[in-house]
N, C-alpha and C positions, 0 to 999 in steps of 0.2 A: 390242725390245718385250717387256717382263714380262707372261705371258699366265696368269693366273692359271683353271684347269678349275674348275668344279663340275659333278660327277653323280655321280650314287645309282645308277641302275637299269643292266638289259642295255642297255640306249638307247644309254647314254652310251658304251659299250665301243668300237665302229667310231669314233666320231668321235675318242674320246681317242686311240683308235690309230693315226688320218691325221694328227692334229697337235699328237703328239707330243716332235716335233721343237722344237715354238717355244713350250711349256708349262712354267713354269719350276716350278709348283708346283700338286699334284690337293690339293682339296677335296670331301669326301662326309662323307655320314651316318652315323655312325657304328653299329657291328654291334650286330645284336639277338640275342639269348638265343633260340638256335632247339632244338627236339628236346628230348627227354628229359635231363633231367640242365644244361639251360640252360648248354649250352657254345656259347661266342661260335664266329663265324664272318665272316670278312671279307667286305663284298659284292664282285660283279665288277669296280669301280672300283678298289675299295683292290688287289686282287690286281693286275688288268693297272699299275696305278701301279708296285706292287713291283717287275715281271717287267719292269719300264720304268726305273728306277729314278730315277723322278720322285719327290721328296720330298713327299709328302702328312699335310692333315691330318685328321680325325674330327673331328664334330664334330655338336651337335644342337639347338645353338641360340645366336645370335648374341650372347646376355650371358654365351656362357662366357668366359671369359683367353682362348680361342683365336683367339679374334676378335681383341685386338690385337696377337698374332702375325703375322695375316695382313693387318693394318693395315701393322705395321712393314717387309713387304717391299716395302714403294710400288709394289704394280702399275700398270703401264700398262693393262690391259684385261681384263676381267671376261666370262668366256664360259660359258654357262649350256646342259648339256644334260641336262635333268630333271634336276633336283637331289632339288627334294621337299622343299627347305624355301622359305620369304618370306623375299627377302634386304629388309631394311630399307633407306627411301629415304636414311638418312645413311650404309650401307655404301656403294650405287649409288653416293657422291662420292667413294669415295675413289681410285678410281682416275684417273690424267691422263687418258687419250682418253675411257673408256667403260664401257659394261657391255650387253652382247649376248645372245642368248636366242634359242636352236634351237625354237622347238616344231612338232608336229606335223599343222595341222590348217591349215587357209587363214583366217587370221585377217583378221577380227572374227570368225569363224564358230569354235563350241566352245574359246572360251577356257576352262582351269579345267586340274583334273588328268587326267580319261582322256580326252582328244580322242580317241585310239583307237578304246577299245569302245564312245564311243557313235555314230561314224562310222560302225561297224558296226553297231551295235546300231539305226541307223536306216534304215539301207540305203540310204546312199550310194554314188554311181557314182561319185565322187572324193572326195579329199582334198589333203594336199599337205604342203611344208615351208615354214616362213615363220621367218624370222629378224628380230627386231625391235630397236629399240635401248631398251633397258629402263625403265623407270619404276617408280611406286612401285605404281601399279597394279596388278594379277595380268592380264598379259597383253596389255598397254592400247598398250604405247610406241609408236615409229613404227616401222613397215617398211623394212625392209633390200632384204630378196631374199625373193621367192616364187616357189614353183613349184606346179602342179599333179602329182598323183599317182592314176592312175587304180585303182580295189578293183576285185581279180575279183568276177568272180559268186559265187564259193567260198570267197573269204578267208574265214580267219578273224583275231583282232586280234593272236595269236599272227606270224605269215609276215606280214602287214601292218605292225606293228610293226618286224619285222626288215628289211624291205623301207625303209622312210621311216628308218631311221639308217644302212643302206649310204649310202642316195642321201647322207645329209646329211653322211656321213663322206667323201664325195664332191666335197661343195660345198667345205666349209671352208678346206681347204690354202688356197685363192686367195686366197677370200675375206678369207682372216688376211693374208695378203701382200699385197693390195690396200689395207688397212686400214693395216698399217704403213707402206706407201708415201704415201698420200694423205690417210690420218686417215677420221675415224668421220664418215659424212657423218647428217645429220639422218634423211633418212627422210621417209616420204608417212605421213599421221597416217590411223589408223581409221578408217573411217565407225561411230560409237558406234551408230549405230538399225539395224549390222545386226548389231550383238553379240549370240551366244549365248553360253550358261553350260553346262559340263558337272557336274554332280556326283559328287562322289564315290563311288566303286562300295564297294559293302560288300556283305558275306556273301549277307545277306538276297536281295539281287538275283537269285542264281543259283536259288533255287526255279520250278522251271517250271511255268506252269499249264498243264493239257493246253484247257482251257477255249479256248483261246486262238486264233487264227490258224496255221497250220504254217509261214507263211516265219517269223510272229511269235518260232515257240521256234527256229526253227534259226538266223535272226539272233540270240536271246539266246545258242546254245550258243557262237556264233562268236565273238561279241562277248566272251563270260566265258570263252575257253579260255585263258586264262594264269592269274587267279585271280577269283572264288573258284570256278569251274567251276561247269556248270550243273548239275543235281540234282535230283532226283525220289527215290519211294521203289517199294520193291517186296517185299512181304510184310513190310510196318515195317521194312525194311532202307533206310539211303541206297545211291544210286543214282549217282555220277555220270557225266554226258556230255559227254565231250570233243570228239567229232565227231559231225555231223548234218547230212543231206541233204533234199531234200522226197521224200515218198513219193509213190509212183504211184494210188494206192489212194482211193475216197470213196466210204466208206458208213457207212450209219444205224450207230453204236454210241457207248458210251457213252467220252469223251475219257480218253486216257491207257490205253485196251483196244492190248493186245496183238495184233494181227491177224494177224499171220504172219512167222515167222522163213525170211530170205533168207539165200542164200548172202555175202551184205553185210553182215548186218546183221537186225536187227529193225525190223520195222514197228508203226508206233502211231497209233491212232487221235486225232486232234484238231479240235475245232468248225469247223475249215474246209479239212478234208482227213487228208492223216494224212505224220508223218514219221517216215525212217529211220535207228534210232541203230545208228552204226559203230563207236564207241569208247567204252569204256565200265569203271568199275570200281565193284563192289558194297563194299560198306561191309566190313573187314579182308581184303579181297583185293588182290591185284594187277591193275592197270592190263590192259583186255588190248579186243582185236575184241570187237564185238558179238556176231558167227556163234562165235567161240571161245567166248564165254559163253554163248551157248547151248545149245552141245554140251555144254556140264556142268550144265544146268539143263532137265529135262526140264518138260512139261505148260504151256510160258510161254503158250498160245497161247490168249489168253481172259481171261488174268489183268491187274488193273488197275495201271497206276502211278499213286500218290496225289501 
């Protein structure tokens, strides 16, 4: 069986890893112009393909020539784990069995692109893996295999995420060898009325209001600790927060009030309690502990984050 990969992201890394074996050819997005000086750089995919020495191709959109490159190697099966782009429903035919699809969330629930952070982002007590057999839909086909996957109380979508592509790098081997034995069975279709939609996470999202609830902003720091992180400001400097706990602390002050510096961390005042930021980097510093930033920032204790 011709098992043609697609994925883009760290996701895809464990699963290309477990099978391996029966991939005859990695497809991904091709490198962006990162850093000063716009020098390319391969993502995770294209690398472990190399260190694999699976023949892959780049690629950023299905009307390049490289699409009927990967026409001409007549796959048998189309296996999809985040890729990050829309494959079109006349590529879905071109393979003889199928075309299959890892996502991360328990489908109909957060179809779209960040199942992840907004799983976190709303505080959910599970999530899971669901593998579908694809359509032209974003997310829509029929069901494979589900699983449930339980969130700590502490995840963030960073350790969440790396968690749901073990397991799925876990699932597959079989599952591909199930498939080449018996063929691509149909699937148990959605229930559509209990479809959710995720949107797209952008920048803007990681501003924190202190205005807010305190589980409110330490699910948003958890939720955005991969990108764009969460952020505040402090003496018109950005701020960003990578980790964040709830504080012990409720009283009258004014939200985003520095309250007192712990051997953890900093605490902060917010409209329904207050939380504690652990990890943190100011604006042309290095990454570092909250209590480490403290100790090189004297008088924080009273001063507001905007």
């Amino acid at each position: 069986m011709r098992v043609l990969f697609f994925g883009s992201s760290s996701f895809s890394v464990p699963p290309l890893q477990s099978v391996h074996s029966l991939v005859s050819h990695v497809v991904t997005k091709k490198a962006k112009p990162k850093g000063r000086g716009y020098l390319l750089e391969d993502g995770d995919v294209a690398r472990l393909a190399q260190r694999l020495e699976i023949p892959f191709f780049e690629m950023d959109s299905f009307k390049e020539p490289t699409t009927q490159d990967l026409v001409d190697l007549k796959p048998d099966l189309l296996l999809v784990v985040s890729f990050g782009l829309i494959i079109p429903r006349w590529f879905l035919e071109v393979p003889s069995v199928g075309a299959i699809n890892v996502h991360p969330s328990l489908l109909p629930k957060y179809r779209g692109p960040a199942p992840i952070q907004w799983a976190v982002r709303n505080g959910e007590s599970e999530t899971g893996i669901t593998i579908i057999r694809m359509s032209e839909r974003m997310d829509a086909g029929n069901i494979l295999y589900q699983e449930r996957f339980p969130i700590g109380a502490s995840e963030d979508a960073r350790g969440l995420s790396e968690k749901l592509s073990e397991r799925a790098a876990q699932i597959l081997p079989d599952f591909l060898r199930e498939i080449e034995t018996n063929g691509l069975l149909e699937g148990v279709s959605q229930r559509e009325e209990d479809a959710t939609y995720t949107p797209m996470i952008t920048r803007e999202m990681g501003l924190i209001s202190w205005a807010a609830d305190a589980i409110e902003v330490v699910r948003q720091v958890r939720a955005l600790a991969v990108w764009p992180t969460a952020y505040t400001f402090l003496d018109s400097k950005l701020l960003k927060v990578f980790a964040a706990d709830l504080g012990h602390r409720r009283e009258e002050a004014q939200p985003g009030t520095i309250l007192e510096v712990l051997p953890d961390g900093l605490l902060i005042a917010t409209l329904g309690g207050s939380v504690l930021l652990k990890d943190v980097q100011l604006e042309n510093r290095r990454r570092m502990s909250a209590s480490e930033f403290a100790r090189g920032h004297r008088g924080l204790v009273g001063k507001r984050l905007t």
